[in-house]
N, C-alpha and C positions, 0 to 999 in steps of 0.2 A: 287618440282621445276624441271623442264627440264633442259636437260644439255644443253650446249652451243653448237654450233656449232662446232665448234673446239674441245670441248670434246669427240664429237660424230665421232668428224673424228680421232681423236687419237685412239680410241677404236675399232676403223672398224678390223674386222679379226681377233680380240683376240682371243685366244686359238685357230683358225682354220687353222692354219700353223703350220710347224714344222715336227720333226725329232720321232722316240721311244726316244732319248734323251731329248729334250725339246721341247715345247711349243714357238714357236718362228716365227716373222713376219719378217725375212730377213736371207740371205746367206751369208756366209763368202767365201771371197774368198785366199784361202793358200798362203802366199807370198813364200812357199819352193816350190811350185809345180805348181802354179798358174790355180788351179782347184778350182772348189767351191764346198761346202759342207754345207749344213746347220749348222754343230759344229764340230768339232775338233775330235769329237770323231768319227764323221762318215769317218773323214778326214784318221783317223788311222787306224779304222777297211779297208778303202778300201787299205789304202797302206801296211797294213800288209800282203796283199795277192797277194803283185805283185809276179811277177814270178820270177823276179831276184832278190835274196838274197841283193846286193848292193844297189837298189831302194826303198827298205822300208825305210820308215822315220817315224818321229811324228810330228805334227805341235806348233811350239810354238804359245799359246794363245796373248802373248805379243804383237807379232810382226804383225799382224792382221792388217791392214791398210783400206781394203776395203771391203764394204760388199752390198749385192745386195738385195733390198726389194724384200720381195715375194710377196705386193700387185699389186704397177706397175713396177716392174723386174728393177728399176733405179740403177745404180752401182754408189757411193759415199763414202767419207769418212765415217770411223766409226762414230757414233753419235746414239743418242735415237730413234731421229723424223728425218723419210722421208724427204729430201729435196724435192723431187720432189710433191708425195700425202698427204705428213702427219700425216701418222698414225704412232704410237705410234712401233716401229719393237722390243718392248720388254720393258714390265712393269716392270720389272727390269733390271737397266741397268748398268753397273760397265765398265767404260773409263778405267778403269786400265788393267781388265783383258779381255776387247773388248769381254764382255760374257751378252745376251741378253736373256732373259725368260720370258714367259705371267703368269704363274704358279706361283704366290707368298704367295699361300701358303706354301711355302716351307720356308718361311722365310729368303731369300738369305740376306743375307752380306759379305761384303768385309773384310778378318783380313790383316790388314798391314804386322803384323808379320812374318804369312802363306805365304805373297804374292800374294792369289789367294783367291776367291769367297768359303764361308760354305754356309750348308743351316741351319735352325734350329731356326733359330733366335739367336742375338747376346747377349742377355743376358740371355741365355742358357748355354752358353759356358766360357772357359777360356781360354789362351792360356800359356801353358809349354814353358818356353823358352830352356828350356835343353832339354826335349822331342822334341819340334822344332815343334809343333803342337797343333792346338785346340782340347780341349776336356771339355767335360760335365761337368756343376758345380758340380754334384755329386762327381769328382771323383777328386777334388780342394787339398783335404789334406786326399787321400785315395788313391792314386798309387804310385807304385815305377816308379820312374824318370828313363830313358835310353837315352842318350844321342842321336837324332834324330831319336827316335823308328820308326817314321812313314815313314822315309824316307827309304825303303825299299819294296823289295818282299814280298806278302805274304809266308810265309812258307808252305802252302798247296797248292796254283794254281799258286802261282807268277806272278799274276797281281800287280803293283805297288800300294802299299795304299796312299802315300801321297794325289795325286786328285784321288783316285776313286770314285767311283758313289757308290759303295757298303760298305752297313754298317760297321764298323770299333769294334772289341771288344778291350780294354785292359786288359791282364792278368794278375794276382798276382803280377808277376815277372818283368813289365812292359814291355812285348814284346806284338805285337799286331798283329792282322790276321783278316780276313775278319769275320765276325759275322758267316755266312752261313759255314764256312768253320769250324769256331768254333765248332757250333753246330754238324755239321759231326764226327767231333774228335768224340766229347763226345758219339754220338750214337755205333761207334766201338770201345767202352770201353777205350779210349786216354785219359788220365788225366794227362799227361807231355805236357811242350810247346818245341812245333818241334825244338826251338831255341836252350833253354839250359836246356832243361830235370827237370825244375823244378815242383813241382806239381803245379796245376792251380785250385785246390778244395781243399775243406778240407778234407784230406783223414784220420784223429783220428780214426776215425770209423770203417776204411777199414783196419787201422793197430793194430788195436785190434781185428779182426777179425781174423789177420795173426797171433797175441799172441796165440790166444786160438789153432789155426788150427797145429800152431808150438810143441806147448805144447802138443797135442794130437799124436803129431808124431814122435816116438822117430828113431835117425837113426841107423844105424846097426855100428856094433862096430867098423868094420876098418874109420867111418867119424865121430863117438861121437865125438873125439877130437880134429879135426880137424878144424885148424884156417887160416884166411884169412885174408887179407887189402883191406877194402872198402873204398871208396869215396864217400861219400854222395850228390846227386844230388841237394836237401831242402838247406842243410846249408853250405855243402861244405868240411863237417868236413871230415878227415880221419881216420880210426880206424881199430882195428886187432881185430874180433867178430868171435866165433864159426858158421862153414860152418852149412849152411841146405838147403837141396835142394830147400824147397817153398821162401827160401830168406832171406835174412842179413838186420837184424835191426841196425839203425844207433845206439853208443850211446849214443849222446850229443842229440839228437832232433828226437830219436824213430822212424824216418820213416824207410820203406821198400822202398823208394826211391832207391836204392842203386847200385852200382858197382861193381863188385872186380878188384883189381888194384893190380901192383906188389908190394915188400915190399916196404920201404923207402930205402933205400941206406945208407949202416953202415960209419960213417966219418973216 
């Protein structure tokens, strides 16, 4: 069956508009600066480069009020459908976060919670309400909870995670950092999170590796006997373990993780 007329006009220009960031049949125009941008994000990569440090800004997605088609250039309220041509300025459309995209493949939905547009599809996801963020069914009753882990800097580039556009890992320990940035760690041998030094793999392996290499290396006699106070970065525990140079094993939870710290303080 043929589409309707109206169908055909809603559909005029799909995916042939838009930004590297989306896919998109109309222009926002910034209520902080009253420039237009196709998204917000172009809005901030251009103000990030003004020349006067007090000029930069961000645009809040919120406050959004006008937006200008890029089929026949009509400026109007935010809304789906061109008042003036018709077409359709974004197959996906969220009134909340006045955020337009042709591209639904991506799954876009709205989480209340968030405040702001996922993509993924919604019954992918979960939302942490301690954590303050959506996250993968998989990882439902398999992370540790951090009180607004998302709402932060990454630890490696310090782009903000909560809206980024760049994939999100969660760690053991439940701090989280860009995927890409993740995977860098791990290529320069980094198996602690930038955060709190905890390990992010299972490192069993690697500290029984440190058993045997320990064992094979006896130290010279003025440091056999010698003891220190460690701080375990894994569990947290503190302990007085004999000094060796390749590293001090925790004792309650055997990692190489470890510290030295001063003694305790006698009462």
């Amino acid at each position: 069956m043929e589409k309707s007329s109206a169908n055909v006009r809603h559909d005029f220009g799909k995916m042939g508009y838009g930004c590297k960031h989306y896919e998109r049949r109309c222009r926002i125009r910034a209520p902080c600066c009253n420039e237009v941008f196709w998204c917000r994000h172009c809005h901030n990569e251009a103000a990030s480069m003004l020349r006067n440090v007090e000029d930069r800004h961000e645009l809040n997605r919120h406050e959004v009020e006008q937006v200008l088609c890029a089929v026949c250039d009509t400026e109007q309220p935010v809304g789906r459908v061109c008042t003036n041509c018709g077409v359709n300025m974004g197959e996906y459309f969220c009134e909340i976060c006045k955020f337009y995209d042709d591209d639904i493949k991506k799954e876009q939905f709205h989480c209340d919670n968030c405040g702001i547009c996922r993509v993924g599809g919604r019954e992918n996801f979960f939302h942490c309400k301690k954590c303050g963020s959506c996250y993968s069914n998989g990882l439902q009753a398999n992370h540790s909870c951090v009180e607004n882990s998302m709402r932060h800097q990454c630890p490696i580039c310090f782009e903000y995670l909560f809206d980024s556009l760049n994939a999100t890992t969660v760690m053991k320990c439940g701090h989280t950092m860009h995927s890409d940035c993740y995977q860098e760690m791990m290529k320069r041998d980094n198996y602690c999170c930038p955060i709190c030094s905890k390990s992010v793999l299972d490192m069993s392996r690697v500290w029984q590796r440190m058993d045997e290499e320990i064992e094979a290396m006896i130290m010279p006699e003025d440091y056999r006997h010698k003891k220190v106070w460690i701080l375990c970065n894994d569990c947290n525990d503190t302990t007085e373990v004999y000094f060796h140079i390749l590293g001090q094993k925790c004792g309650h939870c055997s990692s190489y993780n470890t510290r030295t710290i001063a003694p305790p303080a006698l009462p």
